[in-house]
N, C-alpha and C positions, 0 to 999 in steps of 0.2 A: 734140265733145270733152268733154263732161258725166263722161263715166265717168274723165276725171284731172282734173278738178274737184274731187269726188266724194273723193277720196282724200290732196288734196294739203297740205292743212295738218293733218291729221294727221301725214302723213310726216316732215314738217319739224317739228312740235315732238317728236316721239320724237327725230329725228337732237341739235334743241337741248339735250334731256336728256341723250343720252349725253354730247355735249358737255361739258356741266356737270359731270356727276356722274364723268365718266370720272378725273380724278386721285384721287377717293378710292379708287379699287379698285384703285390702280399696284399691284402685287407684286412689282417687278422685283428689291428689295432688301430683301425679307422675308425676316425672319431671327426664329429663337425662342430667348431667351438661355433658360441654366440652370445653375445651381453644378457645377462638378466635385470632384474628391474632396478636392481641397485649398481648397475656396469660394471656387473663382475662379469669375466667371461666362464661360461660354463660348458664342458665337452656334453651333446648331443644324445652320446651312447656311451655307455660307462664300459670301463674294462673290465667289468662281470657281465657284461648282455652275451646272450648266445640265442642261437646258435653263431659261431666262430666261422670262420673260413679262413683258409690257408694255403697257399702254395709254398711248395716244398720241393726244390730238383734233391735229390739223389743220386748214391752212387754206391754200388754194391761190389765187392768181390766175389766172387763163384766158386763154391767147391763141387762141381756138378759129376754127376754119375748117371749110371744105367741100374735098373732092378732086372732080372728076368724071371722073376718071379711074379709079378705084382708086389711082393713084401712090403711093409715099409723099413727098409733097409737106408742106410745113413753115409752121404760118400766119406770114403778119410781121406782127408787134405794132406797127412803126413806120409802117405806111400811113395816109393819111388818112382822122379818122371810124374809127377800127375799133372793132369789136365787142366788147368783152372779157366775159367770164367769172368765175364764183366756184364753188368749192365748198368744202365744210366738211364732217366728219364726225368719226371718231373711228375708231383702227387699234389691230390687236392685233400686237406683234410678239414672235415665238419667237424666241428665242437659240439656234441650236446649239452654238455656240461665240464665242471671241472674235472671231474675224474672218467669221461666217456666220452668218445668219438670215433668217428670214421674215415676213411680214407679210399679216393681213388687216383687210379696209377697208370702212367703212360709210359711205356718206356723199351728202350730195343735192348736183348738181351743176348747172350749168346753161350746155348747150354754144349752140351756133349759127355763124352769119357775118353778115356783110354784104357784099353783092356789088354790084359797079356795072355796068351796061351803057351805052354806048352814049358820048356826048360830054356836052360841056357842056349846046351845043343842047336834045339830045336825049337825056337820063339818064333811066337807071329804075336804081332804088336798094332791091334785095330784102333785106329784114330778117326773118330767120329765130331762136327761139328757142327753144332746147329744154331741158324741166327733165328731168332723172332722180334716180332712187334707183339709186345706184350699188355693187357694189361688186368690189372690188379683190383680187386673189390676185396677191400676190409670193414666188413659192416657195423664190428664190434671192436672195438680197441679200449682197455678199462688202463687204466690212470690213478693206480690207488696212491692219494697223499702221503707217502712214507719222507719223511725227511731225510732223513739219515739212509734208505737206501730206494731211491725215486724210479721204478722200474714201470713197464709198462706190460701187456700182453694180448695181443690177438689171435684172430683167427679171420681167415676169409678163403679167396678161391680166386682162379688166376684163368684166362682165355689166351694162347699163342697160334699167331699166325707164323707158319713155317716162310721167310727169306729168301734163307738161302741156307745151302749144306754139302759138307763136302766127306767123302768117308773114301780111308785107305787102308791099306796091308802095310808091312813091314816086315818083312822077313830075315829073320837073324842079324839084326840092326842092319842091312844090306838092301838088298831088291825091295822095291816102294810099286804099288800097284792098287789099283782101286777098283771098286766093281760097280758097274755102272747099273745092273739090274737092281741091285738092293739098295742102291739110293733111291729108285725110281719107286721103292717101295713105300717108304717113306711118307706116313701122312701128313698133310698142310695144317690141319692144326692140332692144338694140345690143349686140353683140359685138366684142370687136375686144383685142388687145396695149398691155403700157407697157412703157418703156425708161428706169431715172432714172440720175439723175449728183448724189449729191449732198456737200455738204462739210461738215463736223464742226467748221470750227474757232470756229464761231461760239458763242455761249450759245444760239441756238437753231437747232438745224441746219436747213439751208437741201436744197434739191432741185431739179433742172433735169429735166422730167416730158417726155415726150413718149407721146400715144397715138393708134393708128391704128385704125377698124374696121374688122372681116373684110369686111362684105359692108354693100350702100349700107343706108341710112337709107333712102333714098327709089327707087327702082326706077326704071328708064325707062320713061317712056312717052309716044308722041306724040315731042314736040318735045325734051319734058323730060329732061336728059342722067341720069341716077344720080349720087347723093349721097354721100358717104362721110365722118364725123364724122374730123376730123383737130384734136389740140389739142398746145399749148406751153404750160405749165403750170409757174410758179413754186412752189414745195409749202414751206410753214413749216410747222414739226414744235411744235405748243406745248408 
């Protein structure tokens, strides 16, 4: 796994920079004043012209899971021991108008699960953790005017470059052991949809994220069933 070694703190202090620097560059309410003929000054571009543009860092929390189904199955954040998630980057969004826009997204994420087999007796406890450089195309995002309850909804579709990842046993919360063949399994990227639900009434708008991949992470083979990256994703918009 040398070759996302190799690349991975690089990746994360670019994603940190954008982060930072991403509010000096907002344009969303760029405007160029200038006298008109009676020396009033007058703003250039009005705050209805679109299209809009925006940057946006973010910050999400993770409730990430495995499918071995393909299903779309939903992880629960409330089980015991779960595994949670972060990602961070920074998004571009287009205005087309007041109630529709788009958005694109950079940003390093870092999915997995934790699975239990077996009983108390007899438990094995697989921990799985995957980093990516992610990003994000939401080509439709609607903005319906509701005053009273200001929600938003998309959809789009998500490309992850595999980091880095690490996967272990755990045997009857005792002996820790990891297998190096079936990381090696492990494909470099992920493909797969998002679906958000998010709400506007806050100072900083909130997001309810869900995303599923196209086709597994991990393949079958042997015994081993296919993997499919499944996460629930709280998304704060900075």
């Amino acid at each position: 796994m040398r070759r996302f070694l190799s690349i991975d703190r690089r990746v994360l202090s670019g994603f940190l920079l954008l982060i930072v620097c991403s509010p000096h560059f907002c344009f969303a309410n760029a405007s160029v004043a200038f006298p008109d003929s009676s020396g009033t000054r007058v703003d250039s571009i009005a705050s209805s012209a679109f299209p809009r543009f925006r940057f946006q860092p973010f910050l999400s929390i993770l409730a990430p899971g495995f499918s071995h189904s393909g299903r779309l199955s939903v992880p629960n954040p409330f089980l015991n021991n779960p595994l949670f998630g972060l990602q961070a980057g920074v998004g571009l969004e287009i205005g087309y108008s007041r109630r529709m826009a788009a958005r694109l997204e950079l940003s390093y994420v870092r999915k997995g699960a934790r699975e239990v087999f077996g009983q108390r007796t007899d438990r094995l406890e697989a921990t799985t953790k995957l980093h990516y450089a992610q990003l994000n195309l939401m080509p439709l995002i609607l903005k319906p005017e509701w005053k009273r309850f200001p929600v938003t909804a998309g959809f789009g579709v998500y490309g992850g470059c595999l980091l880095k990842m690490s996967h272990r046993y755990t045997v009857n919360h005792g002996a820790v052991f990891s297998n190096v063949l079936l990381s090696d399994n492990f494909r470099s990227m992920d493909f797969g949809w998002t679906l958000s639900l998010g709400y506007q009434g806050f100072r900083l708008p909130l997001e309810l994220r869900f995303e599923a991949g196209f086709r597994p992470i991990l393949p079958s083979h042997g015994l081993q069933t296919p993997l499919y990256n499944r996460v629930l994703a709280l998304h704060l918009t900075i």
